[in-house]
MIVEX-33255 format. One record per atom (N, C-alpha, C): residue in one letter; atom name; x, y, z. Coordinates in nm, 4 decimals. Layout:
REC|A|CA|X|Y|Z
...
END
This chain:
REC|X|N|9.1725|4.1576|-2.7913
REC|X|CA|9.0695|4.1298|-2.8880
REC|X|C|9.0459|3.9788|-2.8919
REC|X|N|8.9244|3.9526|-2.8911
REC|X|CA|8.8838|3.7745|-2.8733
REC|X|C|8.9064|3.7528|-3.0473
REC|X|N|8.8921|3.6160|-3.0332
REC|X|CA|8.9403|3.5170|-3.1760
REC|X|C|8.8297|3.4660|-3.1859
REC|X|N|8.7009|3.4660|-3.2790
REC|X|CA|8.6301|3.3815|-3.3031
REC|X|C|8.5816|3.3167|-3.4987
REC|X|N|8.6047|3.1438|-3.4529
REC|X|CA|8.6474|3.0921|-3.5832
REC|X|C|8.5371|3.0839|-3.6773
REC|X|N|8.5316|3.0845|-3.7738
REC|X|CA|8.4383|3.0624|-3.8864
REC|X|C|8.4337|2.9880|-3.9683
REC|X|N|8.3805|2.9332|-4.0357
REC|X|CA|8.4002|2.8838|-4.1495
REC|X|C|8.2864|2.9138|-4.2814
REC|X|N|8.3284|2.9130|-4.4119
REC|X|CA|8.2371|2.9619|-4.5700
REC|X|C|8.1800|2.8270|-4.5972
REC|X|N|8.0892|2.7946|-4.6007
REC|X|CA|8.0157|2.7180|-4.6558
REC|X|C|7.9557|2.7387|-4.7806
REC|X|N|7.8846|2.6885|-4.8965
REC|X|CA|7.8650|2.6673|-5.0173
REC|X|C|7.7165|2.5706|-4.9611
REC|X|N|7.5609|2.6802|-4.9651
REC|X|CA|7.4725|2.5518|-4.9742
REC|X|C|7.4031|2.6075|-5.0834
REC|X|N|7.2617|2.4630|-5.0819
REC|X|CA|7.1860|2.4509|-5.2169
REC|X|C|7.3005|2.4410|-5.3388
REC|X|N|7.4339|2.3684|-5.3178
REC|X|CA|7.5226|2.3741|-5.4155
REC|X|C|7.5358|2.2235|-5.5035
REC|X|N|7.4889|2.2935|-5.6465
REC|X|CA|7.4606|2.1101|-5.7445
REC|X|C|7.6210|2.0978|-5.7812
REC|X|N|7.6829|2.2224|-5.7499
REC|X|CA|7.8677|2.1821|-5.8326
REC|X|C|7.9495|2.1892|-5.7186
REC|X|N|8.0447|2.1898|-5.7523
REC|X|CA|8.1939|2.2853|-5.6751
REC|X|C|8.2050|2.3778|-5.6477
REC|X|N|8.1952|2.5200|-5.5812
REC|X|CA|8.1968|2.6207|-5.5979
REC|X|C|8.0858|2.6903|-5.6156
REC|X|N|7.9266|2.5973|-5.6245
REC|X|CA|7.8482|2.6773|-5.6321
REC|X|C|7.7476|2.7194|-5.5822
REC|X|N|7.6293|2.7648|-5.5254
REC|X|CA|7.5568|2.7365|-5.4334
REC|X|C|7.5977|2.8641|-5.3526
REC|X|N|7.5059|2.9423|-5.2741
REC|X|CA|7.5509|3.0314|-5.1987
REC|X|C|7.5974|3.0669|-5.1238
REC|X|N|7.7522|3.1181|-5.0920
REC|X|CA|7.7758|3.1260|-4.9875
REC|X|C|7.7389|3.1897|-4.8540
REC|X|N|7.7865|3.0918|-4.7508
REC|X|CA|7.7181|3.0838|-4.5868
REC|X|C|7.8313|3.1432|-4.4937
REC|X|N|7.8327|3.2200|-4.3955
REC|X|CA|7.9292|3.1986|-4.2765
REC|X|C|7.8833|3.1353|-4.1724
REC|X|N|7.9555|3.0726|-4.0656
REC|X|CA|7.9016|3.0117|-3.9625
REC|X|C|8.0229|3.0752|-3.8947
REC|X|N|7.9710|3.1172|-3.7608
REC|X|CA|8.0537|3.1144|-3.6609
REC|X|C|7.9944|2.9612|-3.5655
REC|X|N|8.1146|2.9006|-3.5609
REC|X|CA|8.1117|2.7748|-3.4492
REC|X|C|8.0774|2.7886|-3.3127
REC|X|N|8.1444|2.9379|-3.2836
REC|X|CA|8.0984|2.9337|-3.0503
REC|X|C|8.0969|3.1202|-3.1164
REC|X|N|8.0014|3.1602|-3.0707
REC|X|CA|7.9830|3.3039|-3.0887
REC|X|C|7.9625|3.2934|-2.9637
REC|X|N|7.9351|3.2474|-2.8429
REC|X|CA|7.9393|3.2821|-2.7165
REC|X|C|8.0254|3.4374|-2.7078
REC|X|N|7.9803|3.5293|-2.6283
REC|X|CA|8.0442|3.6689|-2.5800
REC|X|C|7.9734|3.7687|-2.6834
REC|X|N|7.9540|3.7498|-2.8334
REC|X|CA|7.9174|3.8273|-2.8956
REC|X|C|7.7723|3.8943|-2.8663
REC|X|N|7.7817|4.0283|-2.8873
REC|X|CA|7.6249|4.1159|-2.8377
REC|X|C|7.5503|4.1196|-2.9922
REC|X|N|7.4159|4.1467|-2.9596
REC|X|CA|7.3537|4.1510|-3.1156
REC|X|C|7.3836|4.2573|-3.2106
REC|X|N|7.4826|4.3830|-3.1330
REC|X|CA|7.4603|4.4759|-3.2015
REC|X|C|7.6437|4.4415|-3.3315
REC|X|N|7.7443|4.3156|-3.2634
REC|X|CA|7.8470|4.2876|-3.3331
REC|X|C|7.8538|4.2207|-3.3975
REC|X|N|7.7165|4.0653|-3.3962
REC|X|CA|7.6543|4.0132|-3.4908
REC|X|C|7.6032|4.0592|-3.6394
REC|X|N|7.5682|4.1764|-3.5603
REC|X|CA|7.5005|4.2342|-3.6991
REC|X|C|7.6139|4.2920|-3.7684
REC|X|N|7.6951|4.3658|-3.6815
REC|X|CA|7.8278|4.4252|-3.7681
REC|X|C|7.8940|4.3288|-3.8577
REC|X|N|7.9284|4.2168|-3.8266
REC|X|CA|8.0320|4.1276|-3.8370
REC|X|C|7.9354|4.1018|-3.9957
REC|X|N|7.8042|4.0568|-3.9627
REC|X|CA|7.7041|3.9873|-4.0866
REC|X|C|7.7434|4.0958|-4.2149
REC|X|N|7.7339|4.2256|-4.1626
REC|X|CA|7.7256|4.3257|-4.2419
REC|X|C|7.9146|4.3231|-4.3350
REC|X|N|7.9692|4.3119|-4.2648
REC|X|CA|8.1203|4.2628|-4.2828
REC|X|C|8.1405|4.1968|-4.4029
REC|X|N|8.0891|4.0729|-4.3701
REC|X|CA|8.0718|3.9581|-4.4640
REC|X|C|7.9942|3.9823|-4.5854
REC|X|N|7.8886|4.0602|-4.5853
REC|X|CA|7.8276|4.1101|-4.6921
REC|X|C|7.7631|3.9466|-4.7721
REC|X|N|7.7228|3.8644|-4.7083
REC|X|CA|7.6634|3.7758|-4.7292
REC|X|C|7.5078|3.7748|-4.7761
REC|X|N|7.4664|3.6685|-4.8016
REC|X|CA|7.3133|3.6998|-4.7541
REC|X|C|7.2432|3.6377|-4.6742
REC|X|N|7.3798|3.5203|-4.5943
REC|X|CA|7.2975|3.5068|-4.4678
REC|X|C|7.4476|3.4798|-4.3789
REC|X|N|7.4559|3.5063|-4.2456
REC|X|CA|7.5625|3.4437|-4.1552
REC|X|C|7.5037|3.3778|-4.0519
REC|X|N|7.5826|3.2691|-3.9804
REC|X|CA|7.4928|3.2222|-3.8826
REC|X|C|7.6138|3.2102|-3.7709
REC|X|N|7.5598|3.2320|-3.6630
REC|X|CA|7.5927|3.2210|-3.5044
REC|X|C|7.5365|3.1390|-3.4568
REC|X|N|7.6610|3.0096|-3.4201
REC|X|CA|7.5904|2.8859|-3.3229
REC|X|C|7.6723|2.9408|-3.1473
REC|X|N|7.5552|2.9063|-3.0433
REC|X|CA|7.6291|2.9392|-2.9023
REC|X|C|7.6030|2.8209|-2.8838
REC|X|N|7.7128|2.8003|-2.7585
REC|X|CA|7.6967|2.6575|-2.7099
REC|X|C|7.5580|2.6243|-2.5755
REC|X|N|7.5269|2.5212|-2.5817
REC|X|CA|7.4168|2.4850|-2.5713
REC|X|C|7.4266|2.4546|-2.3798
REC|X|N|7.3038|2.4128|-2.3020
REC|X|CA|7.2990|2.4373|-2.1879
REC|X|C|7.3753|2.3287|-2.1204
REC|X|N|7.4544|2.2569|-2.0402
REC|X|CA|7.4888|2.1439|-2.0087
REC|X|C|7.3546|2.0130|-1.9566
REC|X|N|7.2716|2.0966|-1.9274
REC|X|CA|7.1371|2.0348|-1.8271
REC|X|C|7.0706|1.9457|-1.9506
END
C-alpha cells in the first residue's frame, strides 16, 4: 500500500482554529480520479486538493 502525505489547513481563517477546513495532498502522483474522489469523500470536507508534481521542461 503507497503512503501519501497530507496536510489540514484552516483557510478564510480571522482566528485560530477557524476558517474552513482544507486537505492537501503534497505529490498525489499515482492516484486515479476514481481514489481522489474516494479519499475526498473520506475526508468529508468541503473541499480537498491534489497537487502532482510538475513537468521538469
Amino acid at each position: 500500500m503507497s503512503v501519501y502525505r497530507y496536510r489540514i489547513v484552516n483557510v478564510f481563517a480571522e482566528q485560530r482554529f477557524g476558517g474552513n477546513p482544507l486537505a492537501v495532498f503534497t505529490d498525489a502522483g499515482g492516484l486515479s480520479e476514481q481514489d481522489m474522489q474516494l479519499i475526498a469523500r473520506q475526508f468529508n470536507l468541503s473541499e480537498t486538493v491534489f497537487l502532482f508534481p510538475g513537468d521538469a521542461e
